[in-house]
Z-matrix of the N, CA and C atoms (Angstrom, degrees):
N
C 1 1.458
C 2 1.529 1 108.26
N 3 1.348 2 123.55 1 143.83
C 4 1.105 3 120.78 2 -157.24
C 5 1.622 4 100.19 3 -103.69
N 6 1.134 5 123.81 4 -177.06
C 7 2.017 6 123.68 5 175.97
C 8 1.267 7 104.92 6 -59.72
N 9 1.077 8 122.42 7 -47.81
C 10 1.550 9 119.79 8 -159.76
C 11 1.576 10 103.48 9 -80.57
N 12 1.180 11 128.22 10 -51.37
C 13 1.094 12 124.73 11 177.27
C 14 1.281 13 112.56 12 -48.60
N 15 1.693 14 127.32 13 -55.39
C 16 1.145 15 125.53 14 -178.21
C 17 1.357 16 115.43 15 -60.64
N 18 1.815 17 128.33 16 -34.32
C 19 1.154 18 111.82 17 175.12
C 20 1.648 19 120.01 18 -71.75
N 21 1.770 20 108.84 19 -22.35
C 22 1.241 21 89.69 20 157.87
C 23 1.875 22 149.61 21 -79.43
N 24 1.647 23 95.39 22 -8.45
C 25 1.133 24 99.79 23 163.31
C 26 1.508 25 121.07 24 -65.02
N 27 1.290 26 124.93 25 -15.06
C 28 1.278 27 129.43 26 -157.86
C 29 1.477 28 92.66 27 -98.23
N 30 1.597 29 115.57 28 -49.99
C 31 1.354 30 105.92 29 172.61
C 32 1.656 31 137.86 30 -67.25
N 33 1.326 32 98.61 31 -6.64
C 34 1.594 33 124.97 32 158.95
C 35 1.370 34 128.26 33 -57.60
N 36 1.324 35 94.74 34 -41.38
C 37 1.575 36 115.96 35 -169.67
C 38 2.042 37 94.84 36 -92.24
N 39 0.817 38 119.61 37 -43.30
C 40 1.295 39 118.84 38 -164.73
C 41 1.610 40 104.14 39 -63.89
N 42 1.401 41 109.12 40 -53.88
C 43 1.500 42 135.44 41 -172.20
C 44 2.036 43 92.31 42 -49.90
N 45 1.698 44 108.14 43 -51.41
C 46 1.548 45 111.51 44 -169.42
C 47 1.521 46 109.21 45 -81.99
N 48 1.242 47 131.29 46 15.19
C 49 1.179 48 147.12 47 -157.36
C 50 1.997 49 112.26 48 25.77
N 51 1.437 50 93.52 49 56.48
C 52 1.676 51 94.52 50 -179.13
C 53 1.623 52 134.27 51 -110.60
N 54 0.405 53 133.71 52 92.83
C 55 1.474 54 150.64 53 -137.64
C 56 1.879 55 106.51 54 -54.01
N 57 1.765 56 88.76 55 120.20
C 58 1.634 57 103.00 56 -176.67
C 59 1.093 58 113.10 57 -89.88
N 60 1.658 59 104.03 58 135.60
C 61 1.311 60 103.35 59 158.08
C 62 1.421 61 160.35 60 -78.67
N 63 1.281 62 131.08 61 176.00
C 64 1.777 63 116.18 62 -142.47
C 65 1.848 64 110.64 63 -52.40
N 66 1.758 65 114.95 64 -29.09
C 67 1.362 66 99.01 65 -178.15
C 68 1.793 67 110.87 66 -92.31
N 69 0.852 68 120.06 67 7.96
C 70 1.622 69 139.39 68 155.51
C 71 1.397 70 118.46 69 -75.75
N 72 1.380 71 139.87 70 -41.08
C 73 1.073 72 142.21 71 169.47
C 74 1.332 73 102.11 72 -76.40
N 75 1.735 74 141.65 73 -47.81
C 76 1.061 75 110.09 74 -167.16
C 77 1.363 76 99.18 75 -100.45
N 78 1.364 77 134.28 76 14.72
C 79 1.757 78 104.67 77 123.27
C 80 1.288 79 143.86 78 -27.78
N 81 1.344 80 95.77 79 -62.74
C 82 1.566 81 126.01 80 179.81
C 83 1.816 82 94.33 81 -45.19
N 84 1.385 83 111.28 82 -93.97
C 85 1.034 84 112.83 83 -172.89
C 86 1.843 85 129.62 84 -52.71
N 87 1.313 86 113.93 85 7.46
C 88 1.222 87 116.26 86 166.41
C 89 1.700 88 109.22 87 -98.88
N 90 1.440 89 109.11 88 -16.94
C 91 1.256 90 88.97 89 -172.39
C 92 1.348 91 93.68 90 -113.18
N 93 1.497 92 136.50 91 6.05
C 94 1.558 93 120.61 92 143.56
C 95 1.141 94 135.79 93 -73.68
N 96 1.824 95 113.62 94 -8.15
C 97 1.235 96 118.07 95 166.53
C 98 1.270 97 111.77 96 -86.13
N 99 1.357 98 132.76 97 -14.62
C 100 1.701 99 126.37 98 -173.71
C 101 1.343 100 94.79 99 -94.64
N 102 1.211 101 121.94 100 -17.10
C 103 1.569 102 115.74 101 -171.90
C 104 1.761 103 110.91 102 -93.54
N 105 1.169 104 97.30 103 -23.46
C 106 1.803 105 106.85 104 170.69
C 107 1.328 106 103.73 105 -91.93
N 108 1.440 107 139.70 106 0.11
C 109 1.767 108 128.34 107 -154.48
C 110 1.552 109 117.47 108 40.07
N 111 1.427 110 114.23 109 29.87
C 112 1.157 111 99.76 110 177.26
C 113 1.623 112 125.62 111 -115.99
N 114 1.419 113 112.58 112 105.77
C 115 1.515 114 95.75 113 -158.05
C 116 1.621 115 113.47 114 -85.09
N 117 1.647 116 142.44 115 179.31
C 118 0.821 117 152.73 116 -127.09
C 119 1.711 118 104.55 117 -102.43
N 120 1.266 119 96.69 118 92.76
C 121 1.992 120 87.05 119 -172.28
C 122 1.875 121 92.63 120 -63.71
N 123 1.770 122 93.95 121 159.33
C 124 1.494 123 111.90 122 -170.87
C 125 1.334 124 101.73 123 -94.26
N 126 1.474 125 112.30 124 147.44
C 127 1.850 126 105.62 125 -153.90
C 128 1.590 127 75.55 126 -124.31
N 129 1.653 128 99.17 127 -163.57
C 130 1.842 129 122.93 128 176.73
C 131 1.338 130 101.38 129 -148.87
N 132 1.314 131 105.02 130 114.46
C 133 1.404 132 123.07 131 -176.04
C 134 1.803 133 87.50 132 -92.42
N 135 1.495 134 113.25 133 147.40
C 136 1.452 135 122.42 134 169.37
C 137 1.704 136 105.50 135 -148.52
N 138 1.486 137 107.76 136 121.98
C 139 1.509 138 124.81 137 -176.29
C 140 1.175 139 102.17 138 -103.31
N 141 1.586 140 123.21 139 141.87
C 142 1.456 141 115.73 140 173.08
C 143 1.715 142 75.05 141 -134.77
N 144 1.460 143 101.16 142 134.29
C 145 1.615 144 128.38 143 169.99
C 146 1.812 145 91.28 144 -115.35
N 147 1.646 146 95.63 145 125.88
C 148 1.334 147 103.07 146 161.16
C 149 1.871 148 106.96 147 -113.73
N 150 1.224 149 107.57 148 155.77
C 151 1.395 150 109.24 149 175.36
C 152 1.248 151 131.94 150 -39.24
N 153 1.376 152 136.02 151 -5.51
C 154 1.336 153 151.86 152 135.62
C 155 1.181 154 137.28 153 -67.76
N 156 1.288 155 89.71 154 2.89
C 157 2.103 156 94.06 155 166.43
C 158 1.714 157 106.38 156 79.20
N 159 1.782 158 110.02 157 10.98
C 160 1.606 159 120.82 158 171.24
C 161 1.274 160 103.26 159 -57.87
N 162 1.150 161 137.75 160 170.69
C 163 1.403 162 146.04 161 116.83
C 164 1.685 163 117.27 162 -133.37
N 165 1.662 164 97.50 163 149.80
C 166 1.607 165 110.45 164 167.40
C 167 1.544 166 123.43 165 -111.78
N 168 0.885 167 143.16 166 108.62
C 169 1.328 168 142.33 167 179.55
C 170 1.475 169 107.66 168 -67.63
N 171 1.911 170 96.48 169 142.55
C 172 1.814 171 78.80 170 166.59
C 173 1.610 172 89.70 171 -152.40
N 174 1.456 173 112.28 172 125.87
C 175 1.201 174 105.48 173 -164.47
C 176 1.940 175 117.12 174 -106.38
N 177 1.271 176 132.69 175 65.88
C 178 1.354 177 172.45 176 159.56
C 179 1.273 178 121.32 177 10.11
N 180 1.416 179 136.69 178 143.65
C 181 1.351 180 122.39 179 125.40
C 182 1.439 181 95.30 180 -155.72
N 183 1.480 182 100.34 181 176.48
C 184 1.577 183 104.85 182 -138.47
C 185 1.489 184 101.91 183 -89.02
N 186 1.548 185 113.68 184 175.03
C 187 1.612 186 113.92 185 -151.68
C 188 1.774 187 93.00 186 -106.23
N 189 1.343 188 109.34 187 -14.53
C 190 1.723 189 115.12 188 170.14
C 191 1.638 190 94.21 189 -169.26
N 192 1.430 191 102.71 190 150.97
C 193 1.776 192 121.15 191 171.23
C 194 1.255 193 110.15 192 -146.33
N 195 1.230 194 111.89 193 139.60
C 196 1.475 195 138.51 194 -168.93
C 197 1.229 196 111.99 195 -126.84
N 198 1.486 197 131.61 196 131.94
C 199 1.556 198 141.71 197 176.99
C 200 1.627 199 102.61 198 -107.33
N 201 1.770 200 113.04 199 120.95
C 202 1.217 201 138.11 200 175.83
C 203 1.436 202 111.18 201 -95.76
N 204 1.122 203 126.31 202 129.85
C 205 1.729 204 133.62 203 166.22
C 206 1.573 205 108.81 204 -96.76
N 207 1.111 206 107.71 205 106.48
C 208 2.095 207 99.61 206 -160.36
C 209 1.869 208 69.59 207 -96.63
N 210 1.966 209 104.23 208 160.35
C 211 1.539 210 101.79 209 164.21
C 212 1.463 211 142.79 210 -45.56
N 213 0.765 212 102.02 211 -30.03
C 214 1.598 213 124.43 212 174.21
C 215 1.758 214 121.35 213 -64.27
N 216 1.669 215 108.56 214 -8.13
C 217 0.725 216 122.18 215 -155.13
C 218 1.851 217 149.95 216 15.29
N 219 1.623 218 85.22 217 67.52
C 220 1.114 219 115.59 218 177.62
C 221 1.522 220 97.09 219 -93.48
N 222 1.813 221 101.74 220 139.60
C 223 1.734 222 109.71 221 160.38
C 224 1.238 223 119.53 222 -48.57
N 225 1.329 224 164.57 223 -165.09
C 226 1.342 225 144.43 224 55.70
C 227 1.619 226 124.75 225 -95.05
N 228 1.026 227 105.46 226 129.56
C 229 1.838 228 105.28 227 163.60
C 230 1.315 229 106.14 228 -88.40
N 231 1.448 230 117.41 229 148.73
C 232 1.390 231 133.75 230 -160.80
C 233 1.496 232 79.06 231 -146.44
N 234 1.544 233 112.98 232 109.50
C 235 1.553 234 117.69 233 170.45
C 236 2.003 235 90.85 234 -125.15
N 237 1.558 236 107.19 235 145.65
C 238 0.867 237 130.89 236 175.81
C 239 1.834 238 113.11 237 -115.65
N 240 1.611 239 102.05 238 126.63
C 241 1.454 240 96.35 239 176.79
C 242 1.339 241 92.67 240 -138.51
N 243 1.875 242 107.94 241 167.84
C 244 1.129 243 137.50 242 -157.71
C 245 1.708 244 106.31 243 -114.11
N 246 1.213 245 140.92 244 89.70
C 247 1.106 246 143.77 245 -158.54
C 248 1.714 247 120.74 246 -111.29
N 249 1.142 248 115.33 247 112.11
C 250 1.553 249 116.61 248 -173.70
C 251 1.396 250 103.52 249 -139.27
N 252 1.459 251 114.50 250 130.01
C 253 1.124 252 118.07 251 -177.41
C 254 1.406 253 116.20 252 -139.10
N 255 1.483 254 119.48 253 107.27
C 256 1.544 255 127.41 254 -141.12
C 257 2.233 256 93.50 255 -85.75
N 258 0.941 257 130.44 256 116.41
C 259 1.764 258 119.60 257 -176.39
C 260 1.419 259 112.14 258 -133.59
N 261 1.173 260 119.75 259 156.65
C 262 1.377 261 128.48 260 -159.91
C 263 2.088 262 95.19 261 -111.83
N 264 1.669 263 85.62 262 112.36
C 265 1.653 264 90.59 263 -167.89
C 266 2.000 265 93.40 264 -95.58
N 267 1.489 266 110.85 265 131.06
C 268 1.088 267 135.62 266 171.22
C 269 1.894 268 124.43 267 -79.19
N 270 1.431 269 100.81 268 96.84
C 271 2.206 270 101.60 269 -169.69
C 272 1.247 271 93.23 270 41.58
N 273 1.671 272 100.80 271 86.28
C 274 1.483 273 105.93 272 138.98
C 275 1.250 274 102.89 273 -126.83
């Protein structure tokens, strides 16, 4: 399939309100960020796997960050986050 076609499938789908899939959406969203100048702030994804094959997503950024100059002059960011994760405990 060639560009045009694919961008018009995408505009097909949008117009029918039908739901695109994952390499269709981040079309979408790459070319609303070049078109706003706004590029992709860096997030913190956090997975909690419990022994049942659960998971909780928690998708992050930090509650304060601080930039360190160690001698060597290496950067560091020192980001601090606040983490609570409410779970349903099984016979305890």
């Amino acid at each position: 399939m060639d560009k045009e076609a694919f961008l018009d499938k995408i505009v097909v789908k949008l117009h029918n309100n039908i739901q695109l899939d994952d390499l269709e959406i981040g079309t979408v969203i790459s070319a609303l960020r070049k078109y706003t100048e706004n590029p992709q702030r860096p997030y913190y994804e956090v997975i909690y796997h419990d022994e049942y094959d659960n998971t909780e997503h928690r998708i992050m950024e930090p509650m304060s960050s601080r930039v360190i100059e160690d001698p060597l002059g290496h950067t560091i960011r020192d980001d601090h986050f606040e983490l609570r994760f409410r779970r349903l405990v099984r016979g305890e």
